[in-house]
N, C-alpha and C positions, 0 to 999 in steps of 0.2 A: 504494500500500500504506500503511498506517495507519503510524503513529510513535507507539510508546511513550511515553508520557510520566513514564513512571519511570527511561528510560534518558537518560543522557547524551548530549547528541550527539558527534561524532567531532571531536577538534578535530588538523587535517592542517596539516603544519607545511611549509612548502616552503623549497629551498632556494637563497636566494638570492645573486650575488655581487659584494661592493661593489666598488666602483673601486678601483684600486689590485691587488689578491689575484687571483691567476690560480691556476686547478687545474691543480696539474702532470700535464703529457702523461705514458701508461705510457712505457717504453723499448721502441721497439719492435725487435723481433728481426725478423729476415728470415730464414728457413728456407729461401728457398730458393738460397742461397749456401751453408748448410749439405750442404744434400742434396749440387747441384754437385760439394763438394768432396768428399764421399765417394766421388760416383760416380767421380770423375777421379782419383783414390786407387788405386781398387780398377784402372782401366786401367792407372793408372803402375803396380802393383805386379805385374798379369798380364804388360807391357811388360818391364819389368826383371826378371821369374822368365826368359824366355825370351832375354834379352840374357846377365842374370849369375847363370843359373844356382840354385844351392843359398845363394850368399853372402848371409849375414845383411846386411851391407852397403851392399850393392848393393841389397836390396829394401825395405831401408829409404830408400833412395836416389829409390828411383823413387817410393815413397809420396808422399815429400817432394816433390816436383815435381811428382806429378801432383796433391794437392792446391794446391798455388802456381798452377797451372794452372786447375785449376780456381774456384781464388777471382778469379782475374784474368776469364776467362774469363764468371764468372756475373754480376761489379760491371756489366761491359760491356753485356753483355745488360740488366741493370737500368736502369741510365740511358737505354738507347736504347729501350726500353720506358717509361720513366718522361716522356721527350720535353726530357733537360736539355741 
């Protein structure tokens, strides 16, 4: 295709990185220790409705452990998946 000769050409700038400067990595989140732990939340907390009842306490109880549970449970999986 023909090139304008009234037009400018495109001047493309790249970008390059000296020695020394490194681009910082994003932070990466792992979601699925996230997820894990809601799931194993929502068990402790069906677990503990049927253990204690109506008790605010108690089912706060069991949230609490079954997410602890669940973040122990997912890191596990993670590494032994990741091969460390």
């Amino acid at each position: 295709m023909p090139q304008s000769k009234s037009r400018h050409p495109h001047k493309h700038t790249t970008h390059h990185n000296t020695p020394g400067t490194a681009i910082p990595k994003p932070k990466k989140t792992n979601r699925s220790i996230i997820v894990t732990m809601i799931f194993f939340a929502l068990i402790g907390l069906g677990i503990s409705y049927f253990l204690a009842g109506d008790s605010v306490i108690g089912l706060l109880i069991g949230i609490v452990v079954g997410a602890l549970v669940g973040y122990i449970f997912a890191r596990q999986v993670n590494k032994s998946l990741a091969g460390k």
